[in-house]
C-alpha positions in Angstrom: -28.3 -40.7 3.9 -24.7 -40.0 4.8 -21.5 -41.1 3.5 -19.0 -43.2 5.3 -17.1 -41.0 8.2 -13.6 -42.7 7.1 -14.0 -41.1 3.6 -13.8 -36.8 4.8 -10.6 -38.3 6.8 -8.0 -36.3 3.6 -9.6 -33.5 5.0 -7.3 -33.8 8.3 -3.8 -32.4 7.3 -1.9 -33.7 10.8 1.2 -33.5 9.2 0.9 -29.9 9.0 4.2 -28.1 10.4 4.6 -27.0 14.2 3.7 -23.4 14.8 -0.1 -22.0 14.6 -1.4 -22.2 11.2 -3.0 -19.2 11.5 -1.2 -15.9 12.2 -2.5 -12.0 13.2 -4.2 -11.8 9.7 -5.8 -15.4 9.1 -3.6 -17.6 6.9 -0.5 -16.6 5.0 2.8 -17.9 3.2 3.9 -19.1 -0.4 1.3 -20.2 -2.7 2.3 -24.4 -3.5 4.7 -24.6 -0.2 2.5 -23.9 2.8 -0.7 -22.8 1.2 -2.0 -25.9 -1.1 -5.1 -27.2 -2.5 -5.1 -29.7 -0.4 -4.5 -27.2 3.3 -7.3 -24.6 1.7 -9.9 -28.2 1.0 -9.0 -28.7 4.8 -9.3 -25.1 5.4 -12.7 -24.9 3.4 -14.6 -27.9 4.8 -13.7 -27.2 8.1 -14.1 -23.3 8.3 -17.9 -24.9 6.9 -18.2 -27.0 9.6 -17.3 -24.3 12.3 -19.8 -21.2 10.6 -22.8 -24.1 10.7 -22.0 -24.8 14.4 -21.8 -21.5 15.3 -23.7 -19.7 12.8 -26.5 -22.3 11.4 -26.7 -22.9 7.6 -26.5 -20.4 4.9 -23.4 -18.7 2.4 -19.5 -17.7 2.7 -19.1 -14.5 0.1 -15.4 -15.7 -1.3 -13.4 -12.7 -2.8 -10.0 -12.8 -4.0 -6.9 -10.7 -5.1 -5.2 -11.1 -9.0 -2.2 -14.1 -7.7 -1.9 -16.5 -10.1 -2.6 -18.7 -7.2 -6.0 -17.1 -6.3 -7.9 -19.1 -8.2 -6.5 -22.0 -7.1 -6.8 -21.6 -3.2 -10.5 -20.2 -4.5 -11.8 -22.9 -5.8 -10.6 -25.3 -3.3 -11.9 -23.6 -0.5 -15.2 -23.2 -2.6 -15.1 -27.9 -2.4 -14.3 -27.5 0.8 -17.1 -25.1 2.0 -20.0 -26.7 -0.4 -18.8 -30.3 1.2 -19.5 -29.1 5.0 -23.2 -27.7 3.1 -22.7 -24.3 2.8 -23.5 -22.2 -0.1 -20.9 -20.2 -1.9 -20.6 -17.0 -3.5 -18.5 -16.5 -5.9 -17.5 -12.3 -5.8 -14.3 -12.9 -7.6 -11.8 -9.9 -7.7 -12.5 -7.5 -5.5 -10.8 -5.4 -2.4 -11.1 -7.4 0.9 -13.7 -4.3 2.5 -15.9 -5.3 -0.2 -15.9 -8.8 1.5 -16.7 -7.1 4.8 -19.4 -5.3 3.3 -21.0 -8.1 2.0 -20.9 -10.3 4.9 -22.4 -7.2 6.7 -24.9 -6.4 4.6 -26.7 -9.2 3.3 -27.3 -12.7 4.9 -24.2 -14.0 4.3 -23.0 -15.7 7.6 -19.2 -14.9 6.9 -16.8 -14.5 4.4 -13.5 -15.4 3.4 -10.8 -13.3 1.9 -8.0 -15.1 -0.7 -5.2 -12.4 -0.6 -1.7 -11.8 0.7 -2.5 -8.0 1.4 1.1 -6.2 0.7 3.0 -9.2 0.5 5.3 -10.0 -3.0 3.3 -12.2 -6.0 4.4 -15.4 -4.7 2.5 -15.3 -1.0 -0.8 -15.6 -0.5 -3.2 -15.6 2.1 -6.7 -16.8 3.7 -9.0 -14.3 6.0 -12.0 -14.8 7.7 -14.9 -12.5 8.3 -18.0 -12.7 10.5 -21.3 -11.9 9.5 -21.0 -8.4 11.3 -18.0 -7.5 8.5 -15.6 -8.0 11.6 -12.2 -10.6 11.5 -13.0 -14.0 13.2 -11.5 -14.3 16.0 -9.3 -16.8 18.1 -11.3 -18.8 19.5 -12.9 -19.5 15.7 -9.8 -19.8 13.8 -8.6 -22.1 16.9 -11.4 -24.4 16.0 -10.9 -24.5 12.5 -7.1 -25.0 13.0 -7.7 -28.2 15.4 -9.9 -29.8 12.4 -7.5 -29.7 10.0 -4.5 -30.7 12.1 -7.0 -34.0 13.0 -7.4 -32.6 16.4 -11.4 -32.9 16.3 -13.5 -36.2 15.8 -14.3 -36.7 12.3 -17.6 -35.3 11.1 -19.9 -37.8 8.7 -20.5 -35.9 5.3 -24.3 -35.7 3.9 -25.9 -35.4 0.6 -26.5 -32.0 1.5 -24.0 -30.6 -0.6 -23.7 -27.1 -0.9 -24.0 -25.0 -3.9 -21.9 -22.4 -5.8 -23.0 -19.3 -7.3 -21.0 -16.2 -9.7 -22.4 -13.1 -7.0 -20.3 -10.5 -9.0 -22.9 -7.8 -8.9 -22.9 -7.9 -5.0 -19.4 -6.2 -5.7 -21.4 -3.0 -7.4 -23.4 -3.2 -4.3 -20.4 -2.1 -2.9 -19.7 0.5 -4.8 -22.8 2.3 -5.0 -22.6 1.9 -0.8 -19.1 4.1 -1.5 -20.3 6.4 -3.5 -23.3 7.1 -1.4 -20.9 8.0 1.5 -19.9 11.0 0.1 -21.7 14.3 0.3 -22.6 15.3 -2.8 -22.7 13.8 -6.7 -19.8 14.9 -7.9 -17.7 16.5 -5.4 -14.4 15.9 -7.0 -15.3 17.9 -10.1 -11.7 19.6 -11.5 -9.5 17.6 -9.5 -6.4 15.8 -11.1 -5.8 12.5 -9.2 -3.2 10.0 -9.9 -4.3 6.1 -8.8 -1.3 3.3 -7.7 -3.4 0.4 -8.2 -0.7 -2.2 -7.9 -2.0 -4.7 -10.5 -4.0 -5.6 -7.8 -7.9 -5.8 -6.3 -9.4 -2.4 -7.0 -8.5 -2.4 -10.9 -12.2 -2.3 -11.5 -13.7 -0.3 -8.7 -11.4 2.2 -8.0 -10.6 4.0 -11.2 -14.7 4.2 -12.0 -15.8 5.7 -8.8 -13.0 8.5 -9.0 -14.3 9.4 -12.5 -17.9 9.3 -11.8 -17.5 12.0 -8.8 -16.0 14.0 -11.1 -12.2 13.9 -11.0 -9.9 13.8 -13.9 -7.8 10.0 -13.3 -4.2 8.5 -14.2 -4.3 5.6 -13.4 -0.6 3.4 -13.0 -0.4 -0.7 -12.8 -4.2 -0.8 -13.6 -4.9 -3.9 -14.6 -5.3 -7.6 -12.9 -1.8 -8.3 -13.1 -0.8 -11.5 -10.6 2.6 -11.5 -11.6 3.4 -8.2 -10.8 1.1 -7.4 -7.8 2.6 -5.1 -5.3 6.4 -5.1 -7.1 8.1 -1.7 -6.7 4.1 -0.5 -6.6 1.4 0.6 -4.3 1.6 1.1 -1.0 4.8 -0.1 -0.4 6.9 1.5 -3.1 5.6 5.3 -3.9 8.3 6.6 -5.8 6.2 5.9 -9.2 3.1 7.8 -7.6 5.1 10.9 -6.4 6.8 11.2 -9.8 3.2 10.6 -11.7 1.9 13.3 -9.3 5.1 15.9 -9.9 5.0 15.6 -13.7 1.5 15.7 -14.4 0.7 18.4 -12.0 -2.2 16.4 -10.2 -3.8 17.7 -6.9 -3.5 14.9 -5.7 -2.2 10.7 -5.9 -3.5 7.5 -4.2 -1.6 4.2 -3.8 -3.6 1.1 -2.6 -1.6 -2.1 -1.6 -3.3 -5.6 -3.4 -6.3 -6.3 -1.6 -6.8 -2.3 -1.4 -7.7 -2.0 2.4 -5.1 0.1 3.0 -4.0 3.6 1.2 -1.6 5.9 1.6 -1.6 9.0 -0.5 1.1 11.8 -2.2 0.1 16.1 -1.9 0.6 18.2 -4.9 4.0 18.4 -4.0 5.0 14.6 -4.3 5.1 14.8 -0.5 3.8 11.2 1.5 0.7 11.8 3.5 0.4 8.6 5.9 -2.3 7.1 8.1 -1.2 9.5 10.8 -2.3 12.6 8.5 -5.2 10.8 7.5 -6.6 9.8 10.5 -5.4 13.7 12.0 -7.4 15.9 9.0 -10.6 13.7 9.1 -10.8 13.1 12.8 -10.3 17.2 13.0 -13.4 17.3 11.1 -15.5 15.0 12.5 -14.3 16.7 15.6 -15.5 20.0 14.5 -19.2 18.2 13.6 -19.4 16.3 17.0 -19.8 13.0 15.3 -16.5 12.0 17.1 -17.5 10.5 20.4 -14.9 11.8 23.3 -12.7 13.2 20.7 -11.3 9.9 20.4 -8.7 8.7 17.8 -7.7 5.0 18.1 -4.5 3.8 16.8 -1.2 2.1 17.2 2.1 1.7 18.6 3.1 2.7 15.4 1.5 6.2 15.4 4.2 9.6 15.0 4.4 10.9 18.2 4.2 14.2 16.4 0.3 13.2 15.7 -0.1 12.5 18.9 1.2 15.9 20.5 -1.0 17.5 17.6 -4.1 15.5 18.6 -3.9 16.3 22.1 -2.8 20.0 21.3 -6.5 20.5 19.9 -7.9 19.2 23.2 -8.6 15.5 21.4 -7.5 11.9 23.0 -5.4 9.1 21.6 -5.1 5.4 22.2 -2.9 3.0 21.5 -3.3 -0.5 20.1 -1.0 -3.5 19.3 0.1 -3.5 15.7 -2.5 -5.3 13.2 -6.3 -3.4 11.9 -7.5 -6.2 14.1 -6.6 -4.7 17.4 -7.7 -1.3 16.5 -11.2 -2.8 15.6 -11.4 -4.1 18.9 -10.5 -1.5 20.9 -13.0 1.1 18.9 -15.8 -1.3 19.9 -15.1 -1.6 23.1 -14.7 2.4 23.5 -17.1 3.5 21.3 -15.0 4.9 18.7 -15.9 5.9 15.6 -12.1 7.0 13.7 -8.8 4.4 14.2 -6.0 3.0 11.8 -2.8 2.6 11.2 0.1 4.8 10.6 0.7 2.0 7.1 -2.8 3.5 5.6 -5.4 1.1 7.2 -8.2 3.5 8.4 -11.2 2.3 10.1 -14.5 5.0 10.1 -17.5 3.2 11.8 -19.8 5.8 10.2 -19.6 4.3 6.9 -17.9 0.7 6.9 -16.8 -1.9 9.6 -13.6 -2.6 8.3 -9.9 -0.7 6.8 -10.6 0.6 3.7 -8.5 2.4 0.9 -11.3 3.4 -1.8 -13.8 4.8 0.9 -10.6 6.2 2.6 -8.8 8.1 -0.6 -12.7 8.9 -1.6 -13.1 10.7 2.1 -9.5 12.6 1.7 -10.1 13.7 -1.6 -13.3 15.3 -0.7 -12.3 16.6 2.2 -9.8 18.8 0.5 -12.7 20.3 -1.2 -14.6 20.7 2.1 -12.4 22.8 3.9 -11.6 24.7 0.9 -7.9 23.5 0.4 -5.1 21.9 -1.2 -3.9 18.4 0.6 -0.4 19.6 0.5 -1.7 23.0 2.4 -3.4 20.9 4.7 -0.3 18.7 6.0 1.6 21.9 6.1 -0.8 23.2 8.6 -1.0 19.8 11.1 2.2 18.7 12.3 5.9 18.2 12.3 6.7 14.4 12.4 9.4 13.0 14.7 12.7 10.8 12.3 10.6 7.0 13.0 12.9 4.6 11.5 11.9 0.9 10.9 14.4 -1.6 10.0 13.3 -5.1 9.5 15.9 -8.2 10.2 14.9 -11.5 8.7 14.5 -14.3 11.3 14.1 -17.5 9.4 14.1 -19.9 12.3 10.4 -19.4 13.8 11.0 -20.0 17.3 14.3 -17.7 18.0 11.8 -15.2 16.0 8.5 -15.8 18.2 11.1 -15.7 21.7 12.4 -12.4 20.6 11.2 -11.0 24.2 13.7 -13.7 25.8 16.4 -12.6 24.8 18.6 -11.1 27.3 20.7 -9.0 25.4 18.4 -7.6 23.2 16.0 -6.7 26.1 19.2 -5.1 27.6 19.9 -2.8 24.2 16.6 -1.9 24.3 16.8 -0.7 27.9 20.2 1.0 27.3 18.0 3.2 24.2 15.2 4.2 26.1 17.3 5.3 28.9 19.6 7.3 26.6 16.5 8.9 24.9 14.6 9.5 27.5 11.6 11.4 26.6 13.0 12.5 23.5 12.3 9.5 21.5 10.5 5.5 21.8 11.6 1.9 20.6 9.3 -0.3 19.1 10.6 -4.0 18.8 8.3 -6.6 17.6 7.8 -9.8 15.8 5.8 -9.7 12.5 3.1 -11.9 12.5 2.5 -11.6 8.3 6.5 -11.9 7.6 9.4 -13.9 8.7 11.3 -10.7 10.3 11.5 -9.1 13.4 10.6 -5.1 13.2 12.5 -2.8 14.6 11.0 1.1 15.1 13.3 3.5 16.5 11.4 7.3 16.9 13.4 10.4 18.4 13.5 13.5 18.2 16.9 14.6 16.4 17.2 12.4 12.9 21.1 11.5 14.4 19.4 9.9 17.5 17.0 7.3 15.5 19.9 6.2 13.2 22.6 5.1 15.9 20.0 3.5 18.2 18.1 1.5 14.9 21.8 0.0 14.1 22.1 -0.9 17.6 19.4 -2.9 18.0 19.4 -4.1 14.6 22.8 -5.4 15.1 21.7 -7.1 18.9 19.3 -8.7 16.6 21.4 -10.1 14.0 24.2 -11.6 16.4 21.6 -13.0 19.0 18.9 -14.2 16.8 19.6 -14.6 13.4 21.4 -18.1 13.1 25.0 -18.4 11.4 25.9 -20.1 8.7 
């Protein structure tokens, strides 16, 4: 028995607005203006209709982030996915690696993450993982977008609903997988450790794995909190964390953005220790145990040229990606790689996950420091001087001056004029954000003066050509 075709046709949204729904990191904009029930039923039913096609029957693991508007999008997507006939699994708050672990190590055939990453409270977001733990790509998402915009014939709906079921234990699961990661059962024993949790996803994994290894924990902004997730906290905003660090003499201090996939962490002496350092100290020892094929470091545009220098200095190899975890996924498949991230704290180690994550990365760092016998502070003063990077973003409301940023004559003229005035003293970086209505501008160069009068160059081009007046 099925039910009449005409009556799944509120789940094509063809009034949708122009521009692809979905961006570099699945779904994202304000909760009630873009992202509805309504748009996540759509999204649900026909993200269902593409994982049966492609995937055959089975469940979606749902996690989601503390917005107020989580459990909204949440349980829409969960009527959406159950009326295609999939089964649902409830994992509730959790970081968005804990998704990817689930979908890549149980019979899950995908999951879906409800977060907004770093963005403010009032954002959120919709992500989509394979049943490898990997993004879904293009050609996925494309199908999924053409369904809901009405693109697609519609698809009769059976009495084969789907069902929905609480899986919060499969988030343990996950922890337990983190703490086995590491190399002994309490290798943090002594250590003083501050925690950013940003009222965000890892409130209630974080803080209990960091105790159970041994180390001594403050925690700040450690509860569910969706009002308050990632404001002047986390990742983003590390003031809090150095001063926590400072005062209360701590070894160490971690800050994790919302959905906790990304990290970046604070030495002893309040000092910031990005995704560059990271991916520099434990690809140096990975390096030192042969378990880093080629001596190969993946990551992006972004990276310090300073790291780079310092990689290559100790006979290792670097390449670069576009911006976006994403791309840096890709390209260590496709060489083999098992070490990659972000200069922004996504880190990416095949040996233990498939995906950017900040518990398993801060876990890593923390232990490492006891490995080589060290503080973390001592460790950065012993791998490299970083070049002045400067990144200015300009907000470019009107999407398609924004999205034709590599038209524009004049800008693509300043830009010119900078790199020939720097030489090979120093690199631009101009780009379009695909999470946020800005265009980025990175300016790197050797001498601090350099970076500053070529940023408010271009940052000016960019406000007079593309930012409309009035």
């Amino acid at each position: 028995m099925v039910v009449s075709v005409a009556s799944n046709s509120f789940l094509n949204l063809s009034s949708l607005p122009k521009g692809k729904l979905f961006g570099t990191d699945g779904i994202r904009g304000k909760a009630g203006n873009l992202l509805t029930a309504p748009l996540a039923l759509a999204v649900g039913y026909w993200a269902g209709q593409m994982y049966k096609e492609q995937f055959g029957g089975g469940a979606i693991a749902i996690g989601q982030d503390s917005r107020n508007s989580s459990d909204m999008l949440g349980m829409s997507l969960t009527a959406g996915l159950t009326a295609a006939g999939l089964e649902v699994w409830n994992l509730g708050l959790c970081p968005t690696p804990c998704v990817a672990y689930i979908t890549a190590n149980t019979d899950a055939i995908g999951g879906i993450m409800i977060s907004a990453s770093h963005n403010p409270p009032e954002d959120n977001g919709i992500k989509f993982f394979t049943s490898n733990g990997t993004k879904l790509g293009k050609v996925y998402t494309s199908a999924i977008e053409a369904g809901i915009r009405g693109e697609k014939p519609p698809v009769a709906l059976d009495v084969n609903w789907g069902q929905h079921y609480p899986r919060q234990e499969l988030v343990k699961q996950y922890s337990s997988a983190l703490q086995a990661s590491l190399p002994s059962d309490r290798p943090l024993q002594g250590l003083k450790i501050v925690l950013d949790l940003a009222w965000g996803a890892c409130v209630k994994v974080a803080p209990p794995l960091f105790k159970a290894l041994g180390a001594e924990v403050i925690c700040l902004h450690d509860v569910p909190d969706g009002d308050r997730i990632n404001v002047d906290c986390g990742s983003t905003h590390l003031n809090l964390l150095q001063q926590a660090v400072c005062e209360t003499q701590a070894q160490m201090g971690f800050a994790f953005d919302g959905d906790a996939d990304r990290v970046l962490a604070v030495d002893n002496q309040g000092r910031i220790v990005d995704g560059d350092y990271i991916l520099y100290f434990w690809g140096k020892l990975l390096k030192s145990k042969s378990q880093l094929p080629n001596d190969l470091l993946v990551a992006t545009v972004m990276a310090n040229l300073g790291f780079e220098r310092a990689w290559e200095s100790i006979g290792g190899r670097l390449i670069r990606t576009a911006v976006g975890d994403q791309h840096v996924q890709a390209q260590m498949w496709e060489t083999g790689a098992m070490l990659g991230g972000e200069q922004s704290g996504h880190v990416i180690c095949h040996h233990y996950n498939c995906s950017g994550d900040g518990v398993q990365t801060a876990l890593h760092l923390a232990c490492l420091t006891r490995q080589l016998g060290m503080s973390l502070g001592e460790m950065r003063d012993q791998s490299f001087e970083t070049y002045p990077q400067l990144l200015k973003n300009v907000r470019v409301e009107d999407v398609e001056r924004r999205l034709a940023w590599e038209n524009c004559d004049p800008l693509q003229g300043a830009i010119e004029q900078a790199e020939q005035a720097m030489g090979d003293r120093g690199r631009i970086l101009v780009r379009a954000s695909g999470t946020e209505p800005v265009i980025r501008v990175m300016v790197e160069a050797a001498e601090l003066e350099l970076a500053h009068h070529w940023s408010h160059y271009l940052v000016e081009t960019v406000q007079e050509h593309l930012v409309k007046k009035g």
